[in-house]
C-alpha positions as CSV (number, residue, x, y, z in Angstrom):
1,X,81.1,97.1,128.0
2,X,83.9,99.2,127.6
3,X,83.4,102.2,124.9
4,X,84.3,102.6,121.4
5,X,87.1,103.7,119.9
6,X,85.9,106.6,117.5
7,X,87.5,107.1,114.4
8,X,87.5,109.6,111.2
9,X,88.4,108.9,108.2
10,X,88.8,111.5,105.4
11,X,88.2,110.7,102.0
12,X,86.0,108.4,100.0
13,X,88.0,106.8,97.8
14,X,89.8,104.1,97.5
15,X,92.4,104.6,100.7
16,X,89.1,105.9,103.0
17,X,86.6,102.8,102.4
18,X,89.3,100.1,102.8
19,X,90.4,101.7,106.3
20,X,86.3,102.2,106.9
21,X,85.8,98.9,105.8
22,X,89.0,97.5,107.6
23,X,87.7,98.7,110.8
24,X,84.1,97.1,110.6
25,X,84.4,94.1,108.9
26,X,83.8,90.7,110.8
27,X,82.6,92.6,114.0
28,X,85.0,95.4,114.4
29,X,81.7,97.9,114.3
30,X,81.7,96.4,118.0
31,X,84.6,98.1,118.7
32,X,84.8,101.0,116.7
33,X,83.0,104.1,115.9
34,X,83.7,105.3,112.5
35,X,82.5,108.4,110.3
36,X,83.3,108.7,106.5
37,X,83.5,112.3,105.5
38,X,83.6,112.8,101.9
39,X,83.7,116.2,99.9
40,X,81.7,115.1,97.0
41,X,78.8,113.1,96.7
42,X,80.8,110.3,94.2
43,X,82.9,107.5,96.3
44,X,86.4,105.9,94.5
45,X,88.3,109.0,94.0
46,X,89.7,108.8,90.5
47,X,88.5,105.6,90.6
48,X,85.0,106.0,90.3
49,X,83.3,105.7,87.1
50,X,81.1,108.8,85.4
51,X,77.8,108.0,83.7
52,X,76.9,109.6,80.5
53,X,73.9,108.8,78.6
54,X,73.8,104.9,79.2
55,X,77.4,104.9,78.8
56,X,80.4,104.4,81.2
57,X,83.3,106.4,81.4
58,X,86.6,105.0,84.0
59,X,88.7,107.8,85.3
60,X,91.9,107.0,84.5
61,X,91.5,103.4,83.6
62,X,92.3,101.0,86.5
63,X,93.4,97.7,86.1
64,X,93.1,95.0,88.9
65,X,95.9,93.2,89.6
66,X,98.6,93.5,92.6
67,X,101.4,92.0,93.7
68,X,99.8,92.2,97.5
69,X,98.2,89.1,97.5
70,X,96.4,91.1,99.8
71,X,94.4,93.1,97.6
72,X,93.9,90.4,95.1
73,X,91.9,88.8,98.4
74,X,89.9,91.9,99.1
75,X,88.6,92.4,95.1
76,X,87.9,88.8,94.7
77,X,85.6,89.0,98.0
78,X,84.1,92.0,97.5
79,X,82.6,91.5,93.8
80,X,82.9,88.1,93.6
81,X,83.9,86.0,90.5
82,X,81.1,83.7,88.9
83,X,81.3,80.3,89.6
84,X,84.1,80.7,92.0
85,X,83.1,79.9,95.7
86,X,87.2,80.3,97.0
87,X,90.1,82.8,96.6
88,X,92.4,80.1,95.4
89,X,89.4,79.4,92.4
90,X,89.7,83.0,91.9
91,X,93.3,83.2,90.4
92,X,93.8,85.5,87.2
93,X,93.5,83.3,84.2
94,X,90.7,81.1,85.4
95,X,87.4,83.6,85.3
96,X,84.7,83.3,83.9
97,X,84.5,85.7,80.7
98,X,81.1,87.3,80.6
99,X,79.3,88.4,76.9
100,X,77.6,91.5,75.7
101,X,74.5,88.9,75.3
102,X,74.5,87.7,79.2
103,X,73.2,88.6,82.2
104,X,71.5,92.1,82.6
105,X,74.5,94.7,84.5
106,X,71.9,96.3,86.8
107,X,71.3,92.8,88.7
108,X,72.8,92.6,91.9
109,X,75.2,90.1,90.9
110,X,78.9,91.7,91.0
111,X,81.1,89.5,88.7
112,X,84.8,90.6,88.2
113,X,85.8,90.3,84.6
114,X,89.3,88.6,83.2
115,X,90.7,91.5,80.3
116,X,93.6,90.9,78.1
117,X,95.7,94.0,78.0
118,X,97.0,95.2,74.9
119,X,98.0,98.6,74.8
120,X,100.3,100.6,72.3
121,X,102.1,103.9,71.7
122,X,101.7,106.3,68.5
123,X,105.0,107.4,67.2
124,X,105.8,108.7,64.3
125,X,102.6,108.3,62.4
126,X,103.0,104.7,63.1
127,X,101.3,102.3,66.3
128,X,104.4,100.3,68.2
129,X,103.9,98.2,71.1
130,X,103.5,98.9,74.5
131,X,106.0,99.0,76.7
132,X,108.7,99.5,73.8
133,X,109.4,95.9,72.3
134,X,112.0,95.5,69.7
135,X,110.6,93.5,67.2
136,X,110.0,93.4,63.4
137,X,107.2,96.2,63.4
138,X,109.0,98.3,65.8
139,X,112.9,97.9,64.2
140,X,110.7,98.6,60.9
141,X,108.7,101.7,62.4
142,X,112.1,102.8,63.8
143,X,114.3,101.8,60.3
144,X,118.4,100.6,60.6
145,X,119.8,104.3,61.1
146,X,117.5,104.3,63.8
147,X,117.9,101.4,65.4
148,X,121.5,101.1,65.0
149,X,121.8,104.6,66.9
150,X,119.3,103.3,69.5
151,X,121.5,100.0,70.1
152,X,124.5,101.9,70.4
153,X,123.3,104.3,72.8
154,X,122.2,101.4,74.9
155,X,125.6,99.8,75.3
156,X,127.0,103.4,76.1
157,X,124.3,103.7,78.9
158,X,125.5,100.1,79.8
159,X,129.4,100.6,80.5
160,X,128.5,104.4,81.7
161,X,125.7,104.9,84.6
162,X,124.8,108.0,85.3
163,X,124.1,109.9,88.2
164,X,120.1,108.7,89.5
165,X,119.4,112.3,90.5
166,X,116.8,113.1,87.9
167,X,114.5,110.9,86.2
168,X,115.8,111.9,82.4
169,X,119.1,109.7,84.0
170,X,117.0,107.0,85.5
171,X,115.6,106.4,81.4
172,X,118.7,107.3,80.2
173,X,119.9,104.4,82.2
174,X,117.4,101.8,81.4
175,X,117.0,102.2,77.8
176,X,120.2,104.6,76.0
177,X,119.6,108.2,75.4
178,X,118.7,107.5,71.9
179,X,115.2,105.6,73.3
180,X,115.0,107.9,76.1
181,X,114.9,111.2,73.6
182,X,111.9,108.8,70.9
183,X,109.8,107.7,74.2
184,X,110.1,109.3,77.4
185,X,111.3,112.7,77.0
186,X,108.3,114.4,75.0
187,X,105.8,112.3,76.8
188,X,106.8,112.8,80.1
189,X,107.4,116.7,79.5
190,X,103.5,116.4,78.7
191,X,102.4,114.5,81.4
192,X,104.1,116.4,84.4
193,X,104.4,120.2,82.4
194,X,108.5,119.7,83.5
195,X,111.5,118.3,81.4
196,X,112.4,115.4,83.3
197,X,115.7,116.5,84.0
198,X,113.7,118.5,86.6
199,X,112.0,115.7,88.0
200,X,113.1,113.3,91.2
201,X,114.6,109.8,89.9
202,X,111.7,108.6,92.7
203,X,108.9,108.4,90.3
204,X,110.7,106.3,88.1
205,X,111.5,104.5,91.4
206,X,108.3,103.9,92.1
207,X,106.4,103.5,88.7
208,X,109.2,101.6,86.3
209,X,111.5,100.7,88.6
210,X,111.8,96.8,87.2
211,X,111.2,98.1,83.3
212,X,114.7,98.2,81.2
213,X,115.5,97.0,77.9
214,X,117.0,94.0,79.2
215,X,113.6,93.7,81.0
216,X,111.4,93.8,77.6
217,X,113.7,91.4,75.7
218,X,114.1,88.7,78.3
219,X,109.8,89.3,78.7
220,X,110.3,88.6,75.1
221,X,111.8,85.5,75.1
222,X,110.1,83.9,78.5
223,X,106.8,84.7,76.1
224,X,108.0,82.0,73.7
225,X,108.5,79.3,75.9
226,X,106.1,76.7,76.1
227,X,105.9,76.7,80.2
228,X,103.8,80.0,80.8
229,X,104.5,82.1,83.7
230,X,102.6,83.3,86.5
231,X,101.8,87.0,86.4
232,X,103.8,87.1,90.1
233,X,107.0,85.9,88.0
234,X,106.0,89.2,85.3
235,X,107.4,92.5,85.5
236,X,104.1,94.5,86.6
237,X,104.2,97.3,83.3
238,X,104.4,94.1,81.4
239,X,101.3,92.1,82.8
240,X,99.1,90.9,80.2
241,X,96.2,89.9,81.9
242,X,94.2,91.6,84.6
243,X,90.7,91.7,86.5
244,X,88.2,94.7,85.9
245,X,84.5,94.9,87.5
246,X,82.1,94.8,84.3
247,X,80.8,98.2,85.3
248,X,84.1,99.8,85.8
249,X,86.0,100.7,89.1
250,X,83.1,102.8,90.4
251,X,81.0,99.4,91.1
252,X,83.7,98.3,93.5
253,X,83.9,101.2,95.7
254,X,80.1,102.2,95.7
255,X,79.5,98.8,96.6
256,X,82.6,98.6,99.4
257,X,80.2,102.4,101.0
258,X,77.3,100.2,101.1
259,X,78.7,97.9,102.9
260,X,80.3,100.0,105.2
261,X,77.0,101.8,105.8
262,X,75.0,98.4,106.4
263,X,78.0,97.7,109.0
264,X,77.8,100.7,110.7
265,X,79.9,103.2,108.9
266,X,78.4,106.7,109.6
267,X,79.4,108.7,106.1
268,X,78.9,112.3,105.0
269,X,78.7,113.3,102.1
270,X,79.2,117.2,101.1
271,X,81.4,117.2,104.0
272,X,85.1,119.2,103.1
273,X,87.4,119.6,106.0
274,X,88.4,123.2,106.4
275,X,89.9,122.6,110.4
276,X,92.4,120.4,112.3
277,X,92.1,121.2,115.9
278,X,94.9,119.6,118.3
279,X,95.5,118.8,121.9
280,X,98.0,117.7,123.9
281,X,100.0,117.3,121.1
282,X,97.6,114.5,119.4
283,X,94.9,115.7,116.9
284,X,91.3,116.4,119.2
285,X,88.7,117.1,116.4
286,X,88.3,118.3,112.7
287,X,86.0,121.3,111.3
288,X,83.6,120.1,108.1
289,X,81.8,122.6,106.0
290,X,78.5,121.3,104.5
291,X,77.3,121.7,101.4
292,X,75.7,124.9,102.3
293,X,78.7,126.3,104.2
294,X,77.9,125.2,107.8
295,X,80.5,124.0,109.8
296,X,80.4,121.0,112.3
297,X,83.1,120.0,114.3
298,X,83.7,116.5,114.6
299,X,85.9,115.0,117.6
300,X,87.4,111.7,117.4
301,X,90.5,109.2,119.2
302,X,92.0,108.6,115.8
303,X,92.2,110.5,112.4
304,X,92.9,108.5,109.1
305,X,93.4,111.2,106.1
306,X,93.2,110.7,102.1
307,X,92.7,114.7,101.6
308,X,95.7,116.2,100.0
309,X,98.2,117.0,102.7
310,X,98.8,120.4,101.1
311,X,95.1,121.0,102.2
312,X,95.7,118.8,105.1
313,X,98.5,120.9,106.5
314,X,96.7,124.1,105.7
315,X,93.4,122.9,107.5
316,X,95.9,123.0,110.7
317,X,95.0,125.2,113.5
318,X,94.6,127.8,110.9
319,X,93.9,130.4,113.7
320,X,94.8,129.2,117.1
321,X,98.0,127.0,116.6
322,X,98.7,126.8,112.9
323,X,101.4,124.9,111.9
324,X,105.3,125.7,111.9
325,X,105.9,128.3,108.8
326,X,108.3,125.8,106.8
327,X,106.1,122.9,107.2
328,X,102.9,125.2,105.7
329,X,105.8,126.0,102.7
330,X,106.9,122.7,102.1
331,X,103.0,122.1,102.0
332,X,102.1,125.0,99.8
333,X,104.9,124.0,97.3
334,X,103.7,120.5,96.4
335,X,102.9,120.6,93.2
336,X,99.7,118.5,91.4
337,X,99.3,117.6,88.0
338,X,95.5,118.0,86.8
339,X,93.7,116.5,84.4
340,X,90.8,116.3,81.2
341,X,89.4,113.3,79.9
342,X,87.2,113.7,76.9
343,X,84.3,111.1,76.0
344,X,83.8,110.3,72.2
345,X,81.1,108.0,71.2
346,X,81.8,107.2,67.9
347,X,80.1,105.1,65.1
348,X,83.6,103.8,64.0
349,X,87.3,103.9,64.6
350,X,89.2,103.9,61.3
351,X,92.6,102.1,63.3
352,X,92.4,98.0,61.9
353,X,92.8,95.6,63.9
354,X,95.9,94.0,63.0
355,X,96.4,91.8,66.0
356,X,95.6,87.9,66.6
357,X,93.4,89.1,69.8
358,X,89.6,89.0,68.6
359,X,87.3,91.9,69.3
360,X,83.8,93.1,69.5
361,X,82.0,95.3,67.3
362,X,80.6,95.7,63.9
363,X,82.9,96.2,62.4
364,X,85.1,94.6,65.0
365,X,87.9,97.1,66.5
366,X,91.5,97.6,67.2
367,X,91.8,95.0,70.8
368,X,93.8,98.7,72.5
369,X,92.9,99.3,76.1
370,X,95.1,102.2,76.1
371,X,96.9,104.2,73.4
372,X,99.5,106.1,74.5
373,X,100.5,109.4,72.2
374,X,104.3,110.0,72.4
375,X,104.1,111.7,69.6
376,X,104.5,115.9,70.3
377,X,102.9,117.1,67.4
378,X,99.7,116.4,69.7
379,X,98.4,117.4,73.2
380,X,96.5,113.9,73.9
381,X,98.4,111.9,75.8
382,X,96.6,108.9,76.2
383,X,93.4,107.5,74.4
384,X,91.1,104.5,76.4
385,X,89.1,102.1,74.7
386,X,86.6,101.1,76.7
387,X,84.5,98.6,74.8
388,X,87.7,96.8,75.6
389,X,87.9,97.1,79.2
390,X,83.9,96.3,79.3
391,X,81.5,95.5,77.0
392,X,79.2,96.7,79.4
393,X,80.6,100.2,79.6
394,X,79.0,100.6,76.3
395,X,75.2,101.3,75.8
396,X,75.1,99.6,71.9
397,X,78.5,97.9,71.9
398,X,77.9,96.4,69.0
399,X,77.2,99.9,67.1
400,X,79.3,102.3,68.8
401,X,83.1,102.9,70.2
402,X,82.9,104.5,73.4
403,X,86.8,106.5,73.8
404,X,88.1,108.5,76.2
405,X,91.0,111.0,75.9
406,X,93.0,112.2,78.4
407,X,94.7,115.4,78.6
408,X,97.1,116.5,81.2
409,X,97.0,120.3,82.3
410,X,97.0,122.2,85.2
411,X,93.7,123.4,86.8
412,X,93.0,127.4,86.0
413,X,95.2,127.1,82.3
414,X,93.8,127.5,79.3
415,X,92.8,124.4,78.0
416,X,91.1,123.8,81.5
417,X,89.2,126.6,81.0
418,X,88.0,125.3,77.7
419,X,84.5,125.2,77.5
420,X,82.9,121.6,77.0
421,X,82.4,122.8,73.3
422,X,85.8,124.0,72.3
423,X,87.7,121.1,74.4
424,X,85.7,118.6,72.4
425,X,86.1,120.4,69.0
426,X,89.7,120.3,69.4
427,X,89.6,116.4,70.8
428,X,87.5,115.7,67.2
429,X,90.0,117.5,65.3
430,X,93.2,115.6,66.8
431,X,91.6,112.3,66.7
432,X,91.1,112.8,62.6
433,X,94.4,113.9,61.9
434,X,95.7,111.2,63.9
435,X,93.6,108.8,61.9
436,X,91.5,107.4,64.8
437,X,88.7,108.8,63.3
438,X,87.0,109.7,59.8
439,X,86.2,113.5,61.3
440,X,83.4,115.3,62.7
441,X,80.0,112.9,61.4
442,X,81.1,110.3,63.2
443,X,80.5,111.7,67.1
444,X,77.4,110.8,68.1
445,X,77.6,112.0,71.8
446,X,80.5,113.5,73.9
447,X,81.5,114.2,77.6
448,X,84.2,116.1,79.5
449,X,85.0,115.1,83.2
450,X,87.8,117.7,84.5
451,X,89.9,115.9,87.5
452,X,91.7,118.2,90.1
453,X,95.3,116.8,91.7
454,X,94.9,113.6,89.9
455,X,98.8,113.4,89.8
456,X,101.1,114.0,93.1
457,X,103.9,115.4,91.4
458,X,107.6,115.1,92.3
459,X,109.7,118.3,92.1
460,X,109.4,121.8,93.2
461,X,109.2,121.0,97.6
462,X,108.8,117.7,97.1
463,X,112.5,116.9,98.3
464,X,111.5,118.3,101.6
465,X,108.9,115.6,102.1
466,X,110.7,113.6,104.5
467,X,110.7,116.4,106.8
468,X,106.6,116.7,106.6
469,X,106.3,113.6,107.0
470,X,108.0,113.7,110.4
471,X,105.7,116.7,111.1
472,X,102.7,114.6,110.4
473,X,103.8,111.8,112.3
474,X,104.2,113.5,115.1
475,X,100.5,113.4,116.0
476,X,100.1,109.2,117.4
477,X,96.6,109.6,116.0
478,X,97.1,110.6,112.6
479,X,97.6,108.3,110.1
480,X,98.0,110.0,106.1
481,X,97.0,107.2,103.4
482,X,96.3,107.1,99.6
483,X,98.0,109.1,96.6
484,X,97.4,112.4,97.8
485,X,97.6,111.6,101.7
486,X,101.2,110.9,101.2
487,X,101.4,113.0,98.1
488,X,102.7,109.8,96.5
489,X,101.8,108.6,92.9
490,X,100.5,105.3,94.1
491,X,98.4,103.0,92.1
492,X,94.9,101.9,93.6
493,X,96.4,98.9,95.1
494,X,99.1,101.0,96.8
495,X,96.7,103.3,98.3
496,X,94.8,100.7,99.7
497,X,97.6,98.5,101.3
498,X,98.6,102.4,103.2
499,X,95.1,101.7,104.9
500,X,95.2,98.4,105.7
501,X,98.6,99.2,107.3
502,X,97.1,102.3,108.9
503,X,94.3,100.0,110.2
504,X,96.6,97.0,111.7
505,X,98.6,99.6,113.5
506,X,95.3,101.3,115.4
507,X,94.3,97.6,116.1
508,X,97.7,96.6,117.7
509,X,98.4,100.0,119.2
510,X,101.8,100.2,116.9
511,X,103.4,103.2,117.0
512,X,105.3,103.9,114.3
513,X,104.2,104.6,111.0
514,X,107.0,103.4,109.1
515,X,105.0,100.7,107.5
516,X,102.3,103.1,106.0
517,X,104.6,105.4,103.9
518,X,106.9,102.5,103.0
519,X,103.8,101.0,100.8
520,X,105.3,101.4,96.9
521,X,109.4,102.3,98.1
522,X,110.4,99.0,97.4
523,X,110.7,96.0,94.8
524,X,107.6,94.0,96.2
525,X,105.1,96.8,96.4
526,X,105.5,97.6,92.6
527,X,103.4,98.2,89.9
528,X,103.1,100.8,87.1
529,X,99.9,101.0,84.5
């Protein structure tokens, strides 16, 4: 029998367990030897899901859907859909929709749920669709000064394109400045901390690249007709249905490490790699420190890495060969965007629900998965619902709204160094002046989850990427996956096709990597939350 191939993977999130699982599945355990080292003691990455108090709080919110029919395959297998024996069964739009009232969510049953997005931006004191759709509630919101100055913008953006070298130009091409300046400018400052006349034209590239105005009205108008449309024929940012595990994202990936484990995955947990150690020009080994600041080394024929490869880089050689001086700059100057979600449990939201879609709750609530704050006067940026992405996120669901705030901020500024008290006070008072909320009395419970480099961000060194990626690929055994492996701001899907590519190149011996950072540059990888 010949020996196994041994292989380390860094990372326990999404990226790490499908390449661990990749490897073992169907009998590959026979072939390889692989180790899971994970810093934490949590698996999914910013896809996990935080428990507070009997309640469930998704990082991020995560929807399930993909254009990588792929990935669609590997969900539907791994928490299987009730009462659907096949893949082909398992479609989006023919799931079985689970209630409050059925079956207990500890059992060992894992049923994906079917959720109807809806999902809106505050502007201007008033709620408008999301993405931007230019009907009577928006032109309304917007009023004819408005919107006359918006449509003429358009058609100026229309006959004159500029220059794709910044992402204010990519908007400004897609929707007229006039939009651009009312729904991108402000909100994107606050995501990213930059103007986006600072920012590469590649996020856009890779997040909106299929969104327009042309986009949204001819979305619009395929809505009407009476033939309805696969969500393949659907722009992605405009998908209206998608799949979501009824515990949140967290049930998939603990239960995709338990699987690995019963096949033969070794993980570690507590384990953060401090060392890269190469040899005869291939990668040899990597150093772990342990929870209690040990350090192991670890040797292995091939290395698959999630960490961020500004730590990645760093972690080279430190001491006996580091790596060249411009690749450790163009390393050190990637820049990360952090972030602070904020749990509210709340008796009741004071927004109506003014929407056809049907809701749960007494009273029932606003149908929202996300709200989306492009409004400057406030430093949310985003507010999650998450009775709406699960019932079963919710302790008393009936009784309670269970929200989540996001705020975007940099690790080590000030409102990062909030404590859990102030950060909350000052979520309490935004959400009453926004009108969420009737004030103070009606938290019952809160919870702060602080995330660090939740957000690969695309400026500063990050035009000098191609040339560390080269650097990275020059080691045959080192394969860089996930959002911050390739310090790309790939979805969950993306970052699991980079490991399944990662994967089929070990098992066929391919040698370039081509394939695993092209994941999300093109039309057919797409998708933007």
């Amino acid at each position: 029998m010949s020996q196994k191939e041994s292989i380390v993977i860094i990372g326990g999130g999404p990226a790490g367990l499908t390449a661990a699982w990749e490897l073992v599945r169907d009998g590959g355990a026979d072939r390889y030897d692989v180790t899971l080292l994970e810093e934490t003691g949590e698996f999914g990455g910013i896809s996990r899901t935080v428990r507070h108090n009997g309640n469930r709080m998704d990082i991020g919110g995560h929807r399930f859907f993909s254009k990588d029919d792929r990935i669609m395959r590997w969900w539907a297998d791994t928490l299987p859909l009730q009462g659907a024996p096949s893949y082909d069964d398992r479609k989006l739009g023919r799931t079985h929709e689970l209630t409050p009232g059925g079956p207990d969510p500890e059992r060992t049953d894992k049923v994906m749920l079917k959720r109807h997005r809806v999902s809106r931006i505050f502007w201007n004191r008033h709620f408008l669709d999301y993405p931007v759709t230019l009907n009577a509630n928006t032109l309304k919101a917007m009023g004819p000064r408005i919107t006359l100055e918006a449509g003429f913008s358009y058609l100026k953006s229309a006959v004159h394109k500029l220059p794709e070298d910044n992402l204010e130009n990519f908007y400004i091409n897609r929707f007229g400045r006039k939009l651009y300046s009312m729904f991108f400018e402000d909100y994107t400052t606050k995501l990213w901390g930059r103007h986006p006349s600072q920012i590469s034209a590649d996020w856009g590239s890779q997040r909106v690249k299929g969104l327009s105005i042309m986009g949204v009205l001819k979305n619009a108008v395929q809505k009407m007709l009476p033939k309805k449309r696969s969500n393949a024929e659907v722009e992605t940012s405009l998908i209206e249905e998608f799949w979501y595990p009824k515990l949140g994202p967290g049930q998939l990936w603990e239960t995709v490490e338990a699987n690995c484990e019963q096949a033969g995955v070794k993980v570690i947990t507590g384990a953060k790699v401090v060392g890269v150690n190469r040899k005869d020009g291939k990668v040899s080994s990597v150093v772990y420190e342990t929870a209690d600041g040990g350090r192991v080394m670890l040797e292995g024929d091939q290395f698959i890495s999630s960490m961020p490869v500004k730590d990645l880089v760093q972690a080279i050689d430190t001491e006996a060969q580091p790596a060249p001086r411009d690749m450790v700059a163009v390393a050190e100057g990637l820049p990360y965007r952090d972030f602070v979600t904020v749990g509210l449990l709340v008796r009741h939201l004071k927004l109506r629900n003014t929407t056809d879609t049907p809701t749960l709750g007494n009273p029932p609530i606003v149908p929202d998965c996300w709200i989306y704050v492009q409004d400057p006067g406030y430093k949310v940026g985003r507010i999650q619902i998450f009775n709406n992405w699960s019932p079963y996120l919710v302790k008393d669901v009936d009784d309670t709204v269970w929200i989540g705030l996001e705020y975007f901020c940099e690790e080590g500024d000030d409102f990062w160094n909030m404590t859990d008290e102030e950060a909350t006070k000052l979520a309490i008072a935004e959400m009453t002046r926004m009108g969420v909320i009737s004030g103070a009395h009606e938290v019952l419970d809160s919870h702060r989850e602080r995330v660090k480099k939740a957000y690969p961000a695309y400026f500063d060194t990050y035009d000098r990427m191609p040339e560390l990626v080269e650097y990275l690929d020059s080691f045959g055994n080192l394969y860089c996956v996930g959002r911050n492996g390739q310090h790309r701001y790939n979805n969950m899907d993306h970052s699991m096709a980079t490991a399944i590519e990662a994967v089929g190149n070990i098992k066929e011996g391919r040698t370039s990597k081509r394939n695993v950072w092209s994941v999300n540059t093109d039309k057919s990888y797409h998708e933007s939350k």
